[in-house]
Structures are given as structure tokens and as C-alpha cells.
C-alpha positions in Angstrom: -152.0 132.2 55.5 -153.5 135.0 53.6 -156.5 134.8 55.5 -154.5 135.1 58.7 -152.3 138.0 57.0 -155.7 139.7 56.3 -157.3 139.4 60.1 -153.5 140.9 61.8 -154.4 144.6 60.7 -157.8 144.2 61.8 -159.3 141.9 63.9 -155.5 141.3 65.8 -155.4 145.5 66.2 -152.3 146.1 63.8 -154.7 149.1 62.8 -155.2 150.6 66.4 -152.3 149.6 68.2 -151.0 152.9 69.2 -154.9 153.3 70.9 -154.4 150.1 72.7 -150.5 150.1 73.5 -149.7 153.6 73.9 -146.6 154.4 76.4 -147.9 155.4 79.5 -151.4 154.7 79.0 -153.3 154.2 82.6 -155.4 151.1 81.7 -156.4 148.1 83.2 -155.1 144.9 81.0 -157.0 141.6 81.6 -153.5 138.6 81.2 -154.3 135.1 81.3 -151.1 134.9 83.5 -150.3 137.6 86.0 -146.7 138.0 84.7 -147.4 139.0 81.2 -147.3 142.2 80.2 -147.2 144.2 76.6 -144.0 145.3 75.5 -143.4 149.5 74.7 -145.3 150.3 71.5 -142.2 150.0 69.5 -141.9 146.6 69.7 -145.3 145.3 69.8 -145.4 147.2 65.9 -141.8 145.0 65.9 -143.9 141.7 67.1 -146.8 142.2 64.8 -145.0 143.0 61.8 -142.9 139.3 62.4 -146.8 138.0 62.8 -147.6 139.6 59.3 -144.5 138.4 57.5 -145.1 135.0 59.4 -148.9 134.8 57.6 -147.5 135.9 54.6 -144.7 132.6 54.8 -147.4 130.2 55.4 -149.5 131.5 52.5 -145.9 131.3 50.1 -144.7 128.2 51.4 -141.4 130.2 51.7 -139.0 129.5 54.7 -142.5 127.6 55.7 -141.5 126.0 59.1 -139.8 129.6 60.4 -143.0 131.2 59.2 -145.4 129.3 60.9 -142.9 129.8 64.2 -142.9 133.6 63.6 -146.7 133.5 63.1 -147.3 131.4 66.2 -145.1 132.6 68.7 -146.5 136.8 69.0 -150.1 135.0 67.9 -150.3 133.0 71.4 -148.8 135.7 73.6 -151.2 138.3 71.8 -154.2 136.5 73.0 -153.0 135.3 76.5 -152.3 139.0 77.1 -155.8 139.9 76.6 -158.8 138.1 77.8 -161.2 140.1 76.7 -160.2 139.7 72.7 -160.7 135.7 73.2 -163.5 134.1 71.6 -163.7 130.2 69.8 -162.4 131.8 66.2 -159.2 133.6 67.6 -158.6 130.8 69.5 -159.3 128.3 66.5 -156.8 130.1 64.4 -154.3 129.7 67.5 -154.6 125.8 66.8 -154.8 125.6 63.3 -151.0 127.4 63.1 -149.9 125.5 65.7 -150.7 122.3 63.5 -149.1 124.3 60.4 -145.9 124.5 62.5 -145.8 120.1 62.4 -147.3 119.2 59.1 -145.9 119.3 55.8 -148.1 122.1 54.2 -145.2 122.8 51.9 -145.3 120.2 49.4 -147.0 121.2 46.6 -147.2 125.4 45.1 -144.7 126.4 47.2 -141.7 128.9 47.1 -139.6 126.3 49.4 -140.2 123.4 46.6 -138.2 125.3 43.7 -135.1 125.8 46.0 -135.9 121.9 47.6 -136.4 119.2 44.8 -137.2 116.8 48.0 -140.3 119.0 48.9 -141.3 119.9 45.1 -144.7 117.9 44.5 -144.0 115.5 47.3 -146.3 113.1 49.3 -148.4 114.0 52.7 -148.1 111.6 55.3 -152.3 111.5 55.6 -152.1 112.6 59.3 -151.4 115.4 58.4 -155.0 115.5 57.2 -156.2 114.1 59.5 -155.3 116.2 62.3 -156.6 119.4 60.2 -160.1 117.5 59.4 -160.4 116.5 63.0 -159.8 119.9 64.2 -162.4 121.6 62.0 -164.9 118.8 62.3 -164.9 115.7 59.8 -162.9 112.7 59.3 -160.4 111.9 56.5 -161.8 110.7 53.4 -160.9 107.2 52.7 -160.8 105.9 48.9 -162.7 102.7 48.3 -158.8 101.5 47.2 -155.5 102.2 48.2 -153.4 102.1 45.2 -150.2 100.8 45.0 -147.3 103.6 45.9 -150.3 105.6 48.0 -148.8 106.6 51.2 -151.1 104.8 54.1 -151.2 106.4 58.0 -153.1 103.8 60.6 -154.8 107.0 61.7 -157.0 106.8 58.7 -158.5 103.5 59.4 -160.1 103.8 62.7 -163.4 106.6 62.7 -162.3 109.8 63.2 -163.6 112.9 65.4 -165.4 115.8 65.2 -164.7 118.9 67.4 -165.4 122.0 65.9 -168.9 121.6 64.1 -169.9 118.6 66.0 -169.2 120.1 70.0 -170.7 122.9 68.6 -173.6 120.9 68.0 -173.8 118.9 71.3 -173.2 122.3 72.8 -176.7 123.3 71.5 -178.4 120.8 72.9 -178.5 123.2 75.8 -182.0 123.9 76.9 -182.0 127.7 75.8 -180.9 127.2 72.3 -183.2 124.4 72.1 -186.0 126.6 73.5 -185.2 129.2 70.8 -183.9 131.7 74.0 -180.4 132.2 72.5 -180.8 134.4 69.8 -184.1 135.4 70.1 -184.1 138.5 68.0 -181.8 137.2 65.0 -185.0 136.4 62.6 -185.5 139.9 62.3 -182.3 140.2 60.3 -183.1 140.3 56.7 -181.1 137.7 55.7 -184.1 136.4 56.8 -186.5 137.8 54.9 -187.2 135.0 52.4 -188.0 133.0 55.6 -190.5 135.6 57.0 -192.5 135.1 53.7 -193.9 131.9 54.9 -193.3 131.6 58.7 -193.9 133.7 61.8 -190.9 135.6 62.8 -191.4 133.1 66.0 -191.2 130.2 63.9 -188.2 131.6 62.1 -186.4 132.0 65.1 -186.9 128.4 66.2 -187.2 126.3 63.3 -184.5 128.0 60.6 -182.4 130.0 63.4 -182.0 127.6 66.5 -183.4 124.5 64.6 -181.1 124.9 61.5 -178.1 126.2 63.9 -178.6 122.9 65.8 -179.0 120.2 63.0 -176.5 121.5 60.5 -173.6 121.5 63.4 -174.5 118.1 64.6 -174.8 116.9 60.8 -172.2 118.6 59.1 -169.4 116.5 59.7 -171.6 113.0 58.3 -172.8 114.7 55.5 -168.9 115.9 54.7 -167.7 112.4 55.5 -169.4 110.3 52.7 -168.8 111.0 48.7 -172.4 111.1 48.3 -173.4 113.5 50.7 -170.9 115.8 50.4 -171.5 118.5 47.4 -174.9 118.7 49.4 -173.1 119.1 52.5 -170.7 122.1 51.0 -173.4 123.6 49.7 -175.4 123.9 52.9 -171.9 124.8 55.0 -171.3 127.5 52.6 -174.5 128.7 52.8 -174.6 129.2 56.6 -171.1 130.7 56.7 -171.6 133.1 53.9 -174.5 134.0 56.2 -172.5 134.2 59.3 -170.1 136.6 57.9 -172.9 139.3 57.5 -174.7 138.4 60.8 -172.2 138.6 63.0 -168.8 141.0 63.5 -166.5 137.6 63.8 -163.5 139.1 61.3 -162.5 136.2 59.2 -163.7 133.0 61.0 -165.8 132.3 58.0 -163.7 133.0 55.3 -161.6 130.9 57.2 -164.4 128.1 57.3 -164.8 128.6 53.9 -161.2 128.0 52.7 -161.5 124.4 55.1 -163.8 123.3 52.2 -161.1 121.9 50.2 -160.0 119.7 53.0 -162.9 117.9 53.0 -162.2 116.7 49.4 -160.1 114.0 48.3 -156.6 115.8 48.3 -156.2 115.3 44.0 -158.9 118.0 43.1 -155.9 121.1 43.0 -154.0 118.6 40.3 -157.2 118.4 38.8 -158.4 122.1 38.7 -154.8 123.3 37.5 -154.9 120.4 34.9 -158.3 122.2 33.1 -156.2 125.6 32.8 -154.9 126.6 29.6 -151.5 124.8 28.7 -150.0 128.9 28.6 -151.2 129.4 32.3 -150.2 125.7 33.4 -146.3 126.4 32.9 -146.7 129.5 35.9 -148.8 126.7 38.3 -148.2 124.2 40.3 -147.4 120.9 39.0 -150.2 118.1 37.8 -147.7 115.4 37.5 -147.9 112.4 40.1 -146.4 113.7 43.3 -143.0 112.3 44.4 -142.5 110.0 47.4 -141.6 111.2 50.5 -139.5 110.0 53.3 -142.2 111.0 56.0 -144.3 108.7 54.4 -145.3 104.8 55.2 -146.3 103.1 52.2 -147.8 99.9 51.4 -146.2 96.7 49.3 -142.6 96.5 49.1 -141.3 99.7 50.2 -143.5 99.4 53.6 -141.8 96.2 54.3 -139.5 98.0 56.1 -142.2 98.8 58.9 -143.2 102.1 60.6 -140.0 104.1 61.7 -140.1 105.9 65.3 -140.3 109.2 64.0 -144.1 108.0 62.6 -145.5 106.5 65.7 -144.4 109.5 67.3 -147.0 111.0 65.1 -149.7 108.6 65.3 -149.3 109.1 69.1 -149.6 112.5 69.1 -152.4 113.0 66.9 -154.4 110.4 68.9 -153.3 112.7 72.3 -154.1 115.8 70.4 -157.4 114.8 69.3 -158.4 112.8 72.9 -157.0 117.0 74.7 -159.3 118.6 72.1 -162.6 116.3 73.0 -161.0 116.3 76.7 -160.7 120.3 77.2 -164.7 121.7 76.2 -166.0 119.9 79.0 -163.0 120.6 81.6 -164.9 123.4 83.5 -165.0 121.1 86.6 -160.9 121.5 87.0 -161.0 125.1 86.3 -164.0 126.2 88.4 -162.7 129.9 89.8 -163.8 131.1 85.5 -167.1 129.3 85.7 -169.5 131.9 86.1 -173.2 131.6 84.7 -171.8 129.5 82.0 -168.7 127.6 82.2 -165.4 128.4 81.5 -163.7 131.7 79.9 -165.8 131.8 76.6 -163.2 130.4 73.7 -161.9 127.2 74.1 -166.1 125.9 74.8 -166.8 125.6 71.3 -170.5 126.9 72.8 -171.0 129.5 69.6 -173.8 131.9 70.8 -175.5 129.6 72.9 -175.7 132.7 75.5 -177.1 135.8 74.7 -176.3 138.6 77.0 -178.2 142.5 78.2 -176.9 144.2 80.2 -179.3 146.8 82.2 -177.1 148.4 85.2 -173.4 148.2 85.7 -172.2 150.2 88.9 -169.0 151.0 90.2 -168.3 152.2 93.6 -165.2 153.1 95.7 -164.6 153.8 99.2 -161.7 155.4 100.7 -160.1 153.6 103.3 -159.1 155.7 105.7 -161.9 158.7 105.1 -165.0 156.2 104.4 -165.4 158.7 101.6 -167.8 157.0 99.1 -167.4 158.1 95.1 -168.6 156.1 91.8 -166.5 155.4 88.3 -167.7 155.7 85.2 -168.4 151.9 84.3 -165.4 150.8 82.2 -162.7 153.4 83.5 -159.1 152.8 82.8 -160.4 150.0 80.4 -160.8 149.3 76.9 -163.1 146.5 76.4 -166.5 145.5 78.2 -166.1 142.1 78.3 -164.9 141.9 82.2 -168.4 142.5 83.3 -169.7 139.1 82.8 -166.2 137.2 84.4 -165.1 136.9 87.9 -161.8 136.7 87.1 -161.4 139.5 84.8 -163.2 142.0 88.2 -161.1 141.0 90.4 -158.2 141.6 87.8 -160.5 145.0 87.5 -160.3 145.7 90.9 -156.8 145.3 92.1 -156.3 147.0 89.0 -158.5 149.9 90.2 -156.9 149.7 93.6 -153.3 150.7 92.1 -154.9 153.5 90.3 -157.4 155.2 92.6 -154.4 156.1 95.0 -153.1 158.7 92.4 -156.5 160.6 92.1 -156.4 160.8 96.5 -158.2 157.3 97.3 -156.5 155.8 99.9 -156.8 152.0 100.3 -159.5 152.0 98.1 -162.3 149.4 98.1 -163.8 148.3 95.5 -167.7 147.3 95.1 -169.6 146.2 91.6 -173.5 146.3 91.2 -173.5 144.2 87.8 -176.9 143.7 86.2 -177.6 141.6 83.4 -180.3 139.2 81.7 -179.0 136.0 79.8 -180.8 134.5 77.1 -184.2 137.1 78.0 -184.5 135.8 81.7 -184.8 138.6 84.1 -182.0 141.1 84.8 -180.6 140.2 88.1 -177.1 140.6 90.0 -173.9 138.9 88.7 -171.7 139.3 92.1 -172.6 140.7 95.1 -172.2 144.3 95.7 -171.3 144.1 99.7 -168.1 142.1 99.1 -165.0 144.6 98.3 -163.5 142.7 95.3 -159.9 144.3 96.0 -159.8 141.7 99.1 -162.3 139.1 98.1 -161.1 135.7 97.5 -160.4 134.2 94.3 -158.6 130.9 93.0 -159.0 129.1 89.4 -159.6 126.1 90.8 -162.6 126.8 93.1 -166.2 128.3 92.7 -166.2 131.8 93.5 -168.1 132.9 96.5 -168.8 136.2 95.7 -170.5 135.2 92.8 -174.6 135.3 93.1 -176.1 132.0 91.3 -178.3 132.2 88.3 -181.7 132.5 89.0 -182.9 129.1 86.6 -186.1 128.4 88.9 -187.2 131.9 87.2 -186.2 130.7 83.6 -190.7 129.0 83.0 -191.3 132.5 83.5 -189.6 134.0 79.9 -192.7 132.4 78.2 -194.8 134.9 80.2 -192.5 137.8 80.3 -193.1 138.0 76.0 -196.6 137.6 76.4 -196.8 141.0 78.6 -194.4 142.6 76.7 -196.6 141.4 73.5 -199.4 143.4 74.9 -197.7 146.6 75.1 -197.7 149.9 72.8 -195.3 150.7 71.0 -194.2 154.2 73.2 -194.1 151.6 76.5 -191.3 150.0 77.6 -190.4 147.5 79.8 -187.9 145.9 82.1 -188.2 142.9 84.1 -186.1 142.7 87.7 -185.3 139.7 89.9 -183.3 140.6 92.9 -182.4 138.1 96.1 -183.5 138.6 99.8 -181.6 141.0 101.7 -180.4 143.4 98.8 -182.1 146.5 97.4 -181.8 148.2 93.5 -181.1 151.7 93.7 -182.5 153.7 90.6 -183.0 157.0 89.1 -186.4 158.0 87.3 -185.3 160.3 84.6 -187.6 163.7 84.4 -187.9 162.6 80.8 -189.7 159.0 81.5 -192.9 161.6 83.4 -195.0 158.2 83.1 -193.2 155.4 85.5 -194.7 152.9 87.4 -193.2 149.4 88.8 -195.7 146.0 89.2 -194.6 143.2 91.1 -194.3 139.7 89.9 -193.9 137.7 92.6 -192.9 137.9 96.1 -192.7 141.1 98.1 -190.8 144.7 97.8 -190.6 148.2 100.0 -190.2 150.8 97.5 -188.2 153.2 99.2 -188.8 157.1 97.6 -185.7 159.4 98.9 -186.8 162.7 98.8 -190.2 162.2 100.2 -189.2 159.9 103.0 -191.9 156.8 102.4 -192.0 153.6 102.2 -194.9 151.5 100.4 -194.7 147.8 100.8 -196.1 146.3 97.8 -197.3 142.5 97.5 -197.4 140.1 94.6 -199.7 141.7 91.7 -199.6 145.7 93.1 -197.9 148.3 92.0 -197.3 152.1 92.1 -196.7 155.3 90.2 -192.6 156.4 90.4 -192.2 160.2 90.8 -190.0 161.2 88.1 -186.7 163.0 88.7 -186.1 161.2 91.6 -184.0 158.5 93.2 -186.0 155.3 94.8 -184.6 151.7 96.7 -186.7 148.9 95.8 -185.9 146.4 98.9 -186.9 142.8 98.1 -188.0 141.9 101.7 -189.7 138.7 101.0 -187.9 135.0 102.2 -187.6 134.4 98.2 -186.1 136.5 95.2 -188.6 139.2 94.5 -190.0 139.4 90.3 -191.0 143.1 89.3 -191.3 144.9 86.0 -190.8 148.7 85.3 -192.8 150.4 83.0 -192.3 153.4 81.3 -192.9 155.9 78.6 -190.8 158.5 77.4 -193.1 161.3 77.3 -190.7 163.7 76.2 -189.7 161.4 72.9 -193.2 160.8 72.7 -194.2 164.5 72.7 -191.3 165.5 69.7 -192.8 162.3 67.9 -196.2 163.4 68.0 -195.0 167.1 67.0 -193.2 165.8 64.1 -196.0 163.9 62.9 -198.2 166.8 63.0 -195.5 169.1 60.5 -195.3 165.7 58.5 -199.5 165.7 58.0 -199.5 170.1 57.2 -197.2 169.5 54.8 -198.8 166.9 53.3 -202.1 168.4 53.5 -200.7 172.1 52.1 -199.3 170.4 49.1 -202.2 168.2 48.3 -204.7 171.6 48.5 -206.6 170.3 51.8 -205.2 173.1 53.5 -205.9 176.4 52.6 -204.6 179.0 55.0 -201.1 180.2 54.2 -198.2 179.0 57.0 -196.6 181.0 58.9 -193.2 182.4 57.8 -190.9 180.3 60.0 -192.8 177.2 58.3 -192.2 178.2 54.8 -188.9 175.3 54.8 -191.6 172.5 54.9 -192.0 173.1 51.3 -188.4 174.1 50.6 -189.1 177.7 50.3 -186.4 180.1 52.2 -187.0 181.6 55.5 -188.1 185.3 55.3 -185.6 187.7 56.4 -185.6 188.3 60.0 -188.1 185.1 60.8 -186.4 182.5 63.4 -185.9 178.9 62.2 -188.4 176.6 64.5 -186.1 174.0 66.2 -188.6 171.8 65.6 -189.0 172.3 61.9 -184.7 172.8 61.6 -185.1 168.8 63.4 -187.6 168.0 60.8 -185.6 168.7 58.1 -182.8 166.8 59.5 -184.2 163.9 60.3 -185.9 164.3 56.6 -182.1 164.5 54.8 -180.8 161.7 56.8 -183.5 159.8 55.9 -183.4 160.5 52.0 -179.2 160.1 52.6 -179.9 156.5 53.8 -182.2 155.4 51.1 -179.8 157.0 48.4 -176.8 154.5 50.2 -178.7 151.5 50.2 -177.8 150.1 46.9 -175.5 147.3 46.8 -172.5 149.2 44.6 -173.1 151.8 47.7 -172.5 149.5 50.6 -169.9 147.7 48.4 -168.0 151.5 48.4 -168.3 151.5 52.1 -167.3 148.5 52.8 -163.8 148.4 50.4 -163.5 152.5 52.0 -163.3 151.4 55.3 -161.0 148.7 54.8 -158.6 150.9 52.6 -158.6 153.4 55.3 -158.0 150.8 57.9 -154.7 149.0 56.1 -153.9 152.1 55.1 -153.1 153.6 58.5 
């Protein structure tokens, strides 16, 4: 609850909701279902402020079962009005309240047990813990004995499930994570550092990253399971979520994770923490007597004689068809087939935790009027507020029709809508997402078929990611690069910035006409040629060959490489003039290399004014990168954000 009361300002948008939600805002919304819509600002404050004081219940315990239905209610609709906010956390914390809402959460430390003596220190029908442990990934505990007066559930004899850590876990088993393609680039972090010390950052990447990633989720729920294992376990878990919290921007999924911990116990250890307090502080906690019985409870000996009432097997049958939809939903992509795209399924309910890693090299937008054939171009992301639609089918054709509503009010008449979408996952090539002839406004789309506008991944390419780091390996470091892989029948339109005055293009495999614009040529170019790209100028690269063409652009920015080179000469003179090597006085509009003041009527070098920037930003950084500094950030930005 407090967790939850935390994440509304922030990661829900409390804090930015008159940006998002504003009256009259022209923006394209992404809804689950067509018919929802966000309510005027006034009452979305209205709905979030019942979510707030609905976190704020479940953390008291006070009017618990209204709480968890005030949180629940405005959580769901929140995310199934917005697509691009979902992601496996947000929709983790969707489940784990709606569990709240039928458990008994409210037995023990809560404000409802000093008004209701029948809820004050009161039994837990051990479903209840099951369900929660099932849902974040390990079976209830089991004591070697069950006493006499212990409430006993059936659900706690059979072996339990895993879901969260162990799908997680299966999901890795993927090829790319596996292969150490997911997140290539994370060892560079410097969390790990202490890694780096004895392995390549190669090796880091596969053994601790995507190794470690793999084993612990597939692991984590055994080690939990077992008295033995388990301090090991919770070290290990809080380890990896601790560092999760500062790798990723994932609000407060892993302080939630964290706070699970104490379900994994045996549920005695808060009697036994509060009963090593001081006697003084005891009297304000919760109580460390033996808990009450409780009618939702089935107990053994005598008073179970009576058998299991309806109300329980209702309970046991849920949970069984709670658990079996849980295992049942990450791999139902082949019912919902209109949101597979490269990967399946709207990424959320997948439990696939950054399995794909996404770049993104092009995105184009273009329009065409109707009745004119007037052709135009949008600024990628217009009328929208989140970039998440440009890896979803769904969410551009919600795009486009959105785009088709608006255009008509800047003079586009029936617009058409067209998407050039370029992206790499997990370091393949970039290559087209759909396919920029089909107007999306009157394409075809259903959930429950495969989308035909939508251009298949390119996997017969995916040997060549091996290669693609050895060439970019053998590069300088003022070179870039960018691999292409483009199907038969389609052309990449590009621009050669005047500041990249050293551009040429190679091709990998296949064939390509590079088509330059101004000069009117063609050059056909075979597998292992390539050309020089007149900067300041727009080229088509046509793949003409019967299969996809591979190419690579190279390129250095000579005009970043120029300033570089300039600074690094002002950087050696003054080193050189305050070590005595040099001699000959500077002139007057160098004189603030060595702090001095510029002479009246002398003009400030840009350069040198640059130089000095660069040089205070620099010393600003290194003064701010103390702990107590960052710590001052951090608890500043947050102030700032629950403050407004």
C-alpha cells in the first residue's frame, strides 16, 4: 500500500496530469478498448486522488476491502486507457490489488482490527498465501508439522507454481538473451565495475548479465522454497533487485520485489520481530500473542470435523483457475495474433523482462491529401505523447485514424496515412517494421489475425550480428556506422548531412542502385563495393536484387571532428604555457586559458568562450559526483515532484 501510494504521483502521472489530460488537448490516445476515453481533467485529479486514499487504506488496514476497491477500480481503467504506459510491473501491481481486494490482508496491525475484535490478530486461511506466492514466483512454505489449532488449506499440499520469476526465466531461454544479444551494452554500467576487474566486458555481458539474469529467474523460486536455501536465496534476490532499481527507470517494481520478501518466510517472523522490541515500544505494535481463530478458516482435529464449507471450495477453485489463467495467458499470443508483431503480444502481461532490446534509426511519417495528391511529412510523434506506438501495429493504426481526424483541420482532406519505421532489435540490422506503400488509415487490422502490413523479421540475417561487431570493432573512434537490410522492391531514402563531409555506403550482401538526386545517376553496386555519398544531398538506395539487400553506412563527422581537434590543441598551449615549454606570449583574446581577463576591446574566441564551457561543466560534474550530492538530487527531484 505505501509502495503503491508512493508510485500514484509518479510513475501513475499524478505529478503531470494537467500535461497529459489537459481540456482540449489535440492528442492521439492509444485505449485498449475503442470506447474508453479520459474523463475532463477535473475528475481524473477526482479519480486519482480516490486511487491515493485507496493505497493509503490498504497500507492502514482501515475500511480495507473499500480501499482495495477504490485503489483497483481507477488503477485498471488508468492502464487500459493507455497502452503505451503498460509494461510487466504496472501490470503486476494491477494483480497484486486485485488479490488484496479477496484476501484477508487485514488481520493483524491494522486500523480495521481495533474497531473489529473478529479481525484483531486473526487467522489467514493459507490460500491467501498462496495465491500472493504463486503470483510473485514461489510456493507456500510448508512446516515439517501442522500443529494442532493451525488452520490447513488443500492448496498447500499439492506443488505449487511459479509465474513471475520462473516465466521470466523460461522466457530467457530465448536465443538472443541466451546469445548475450539482449542487453548487449548493460556491462558497461558501473554497477559493473567490480565485474570488469576480472572479466572482459564481453564476458561480463554473457556470463554475469545474461547468464546471471537467466539462472537466478529460473532458480529463484527453488532456492526460496526450501528452509535451507532460502537466506541464500534472499540475499541473491535482493541483490539483483537493489541493482535493478539503479539500472533501469522501472518506478517501484523493485521496492515492490523487495517488500515480497517477507512472504516467502514462514508467516510468524512479524510476531517475532515485534516480540525483540522494547516492552515500552511493544504496547504501540501489533500484537505477539497467538492469533485468534477465524471463521474463514478449515482446521484440523475436532473443529474440522465439520468439513470444508462452500464458501472455501469456492476458494480453492478459484485459486486453482487463477493460477492455471496466469500460466495459461504468457503464451496466449496464438489467440490474440493482430498485437503480435516481431515479438508476441502487447509487451506486459509476457512476463518477457528485457528479452528485446530495441534502436531505432528512421521513423517517417507521410500524408497525402486525398483529393489534391498533395504530399507533406509530420514530425514523428505529432499529436502524441509517448513513443512507444512505433514498434506496435495496433497502436499505428490507432495513430493513423487518429491522424486522419486531425489532419482535416490543418486543410488535408481525406488524408492517407504512410509510416517508414526503422528499427534494429537485439543489434540485428535496422530494417522496416510495416510497409510504407499501404495507407494505414484504410489498411486492415483485427486482434485476432496476423497483420498483413506488417514486414517479417529478417532472422535468416540474425548469424550475421557476430560479424557486424567484428567490423564495427575495427573502426576509429571518429567513425561511425550503421548497418541496413531492406527487402526487394523497396528503396531508403536519406539525407547526407553537410556536416558528415566523409560518407560512403559498402554493401553486404546482395545488390543496390544508389540513386543520387541532384546529379541524376545511378550506380549499381554488387556485393562487397561501395561508393563515396556527396554530402548535403538526398540519395535512394534501391535494393534490386531477388533477396533482401545488407549494406553499412559509414561516416565521420568532420565538423565534430574538426572542433575536437581544435580544442585539443587550446588544451596542449595551455598546458604547455603553464609548464614553461612555451615561451612566446598568447595573444590577447587567449589570455582566459589561464584565467586572466580579456583586454579591453579584444573579442572573446568562440572557440576559447566553448572551451571554457565545456571546462566548467566538466569541473561542475566532478564536484556532483559524491554520493551526499546525488543523494541531494535525487530527494530534490522527488520533493519537487510530490510537491506540485
Amino acid at each position: 500500500g505505501l509502495l503503491m501510494a508512493l508510485d500514484v504521483p509518479q510513475e501513475r502521472g499524478l505529478g503531470h496530469l494537467d500535461q497529459r489530460y489537459l481540456d482540449g488537448l489535440e492528442v492521439c490516445r492509444f485505449p485498449l478498448l475503442p470506447f474508453l476515453a479520459p474523463l475532463p481533467l477535473d475528475w481524473m485529479y477526482l479519480l486519482y486522488t480516490v486511487m491515493f486514499l485507496g493505497a493509503l487504506g490498504i497500507m492502514l488496514g482501515c475500511c480495507y476491502r473499500l480501499s482495495c476497491v477504490a485503489f483497483l477500480c481507477p488503477y485498471w481503467y488508468l492502464l487500459l486507457l493507455d497502452k503505451t504506459s503498460w509494461n510487466n510491473h504496472s501490470y503486476l501491481y494491477g494483480l497484486l490489488g486485485f488479490q488484496l481486494a479477496l484476501l484477508g490482508a487485514d488481520r493483524y496491525g491494522s486500523v480495521d482490527g481495533l474497531f473489529r475484535p473478529q479481525k484483531r490478530n486473526a487467522h489467514v486461511p493459507l490460500w491467501n498465501y498462496t495465491l500472493l506466492r504463486a503470483q510473485v514466483g514461489v510456493p507456500a512454505p510448508r512446516p515439517p508439522r501442522d500443529p494442532p489449532g493451525r488452520p490447513r488449506d488443500p492448496l498447500t499440499l499439492p506443488p505449487q507454481v511459479f509465474i513471475v520469476y520462473f516465466i521470466a526465466g523460461l522466457k530467457k531461454l530465448d536465443a538472443d538473451w541466451v546469445g548475450g544479444f539482449s542487453m548487449g551494452t548493460l556491462a558497461r554500467h558501473w554497477l559493473f565495475a567490480p565485474f570488469r576487474l576480472v572479466l572482459s566486458e564481453e564476458l561480463t555481458s554473457r556470463l554475469v548479465v545474461h547468464g546471471g539474469g537467466l539462472v537466478l529467474d529460473l532458480s529463484a523460486g527453488f532456492l526460496l522454497f526450501f528452509d535451507a536455501t532460502r537466506p541464500l536465496a534472499l540475499v541473491f534476490v535482493t541483490y539483483f533487485h537493489c541493482m535493478n532499481s539503479q539500472l533501469f527507470s522501472i518506478g517501484m517494481f523493485s521496492y515492490t520485489m523487495l517488500a515480497t520478501n517477507g512472504l516467502f518466510c514462514r508467516p510468524e517472523w512479524p510476531r517475532g520481530l515485534v516480540a525483540r522490541c522494547p516492552p515500552r515500544l511493544q504496547a504501540w505494535l501489533p500484537s505477539t500473542k497467538p492469533p485468534q481463530p477465524s471463521p474463514d478458516c478449515h482446521y484440523g482435529g475436532r473443529r474440522g470435523r465439520g468439513g470444508l464449507r462452500p464458501r472455501q471450495h469456492l476458494a480453492a477453485a478459484f485459486t486453482i483457475l487463477y493460477v492455471l489463467e496466469q500460466l495459461f495467458l504468457p503464451y496466449s499470443h496464438f489467440i490474440t495474433q493482430g498485437y503480435n508483431n516481431w515479438t508476441n503480444g502487447l509487451y506486459g502481461y509476457s512476463w518477457d523482462m528485457m528479452v528485446h532490446s530495441r534502436f531505432h534509426q528512421h521513423v517517417k511519417i507521410t500524408y497525402r491529401d486525398g483529393l489534391t495528391g498533395e504530399v507533406g511529412y509530420l514530425k514523428p510523434g505529432a499529436f502524441t505523447q509517448s513513443r512507444r506506438w512505433r514498434d506496435h501495429a495496433d497502436m499505428l493504426k490507432q495513430y493513423s485514424a487518429c491522424l486522419s481526424r486531425l489532419l482535416p483541420r490543418y486543410n488535408v482532406s481525406q488524408p492517407q496515412i504512410y509510416f517508414d519505421v526503422w528499427v534494429s532489435i537485439n543489434e540485428r540490422f535496422q530494417q522496416r517494421l510495416v510497409d510504407p506503400r499501404v495507407d494505414l488509415v484504410r489498411a486492415p487490422w483485427s486482434p485476432w489475425t496476423p497483420t498483413p502490413w506488417l514486414l517479417p523479421l529478417l532472422v535468416d540475417l540474425s548469424p550475421w550480428r557476430q560479424r557486424l561487431q567484428e567490423l564495427e570493432a575495427q573502426l576509429d573512434g571518429h567513425t561511425d556506422t550503421v548497418f541496413i537490410a531492406d527487402f526487394p522492391g523497396l528503396h531508403l531514402e536519406n539525407f547526407v548531412s553537410e556536416d558528415l563531409g566523409n560518407t560512403s555506403l559498402r554493401v553486404l550482401r546482395g545488390q543496390v542502385l544508389v540513386e543520387l538526386v541532384e546529379q541524376q545517376q545511378n550506380h549499381s553496386l554488387q556485393e562487397g563495393q561501395g561508393m563515396q555519398l556527396p554530402a548535403g544531398q538526398y540519395h535512394k538506395v534501391h535494393t534490386v536484387s531477388p533477396e533482401p539487400s545488407c549494406y553499412m553506412y559509414l561516416y565521420v563527422n568532420t565538423t565534430a571532428l574538426e572542433l575536437e581537434q581544435n580544442l585539443t590543441r587550446l588544451q596542449e598551449l595551455r598546458e604547455r604555457v603553464r609548464n614553461g615549454t612555451e615561451q612566446a606570449p598568447l595573444p590577447p583574446e587567449l589570455r582566459p586559458l589561464l584565467g586572466e581577463p580579456l583586454p579591453a576591446g579584444a573579442p572573446l574566441d568562440p572557440l576559447v568562450s566553448l572551451f571554457l564551457r565545456r571546462e566548467q561543466r566538466q569541473q561542475q560534474k566532478e564536484r556532483q559526483a559524491g554520493l551526499a550530492q546525488r543523494l541531494r538530487r535525487f530527494l530534490r527531484r522527488k520533493f519537487f515532484l510530490f510537491r506540485r
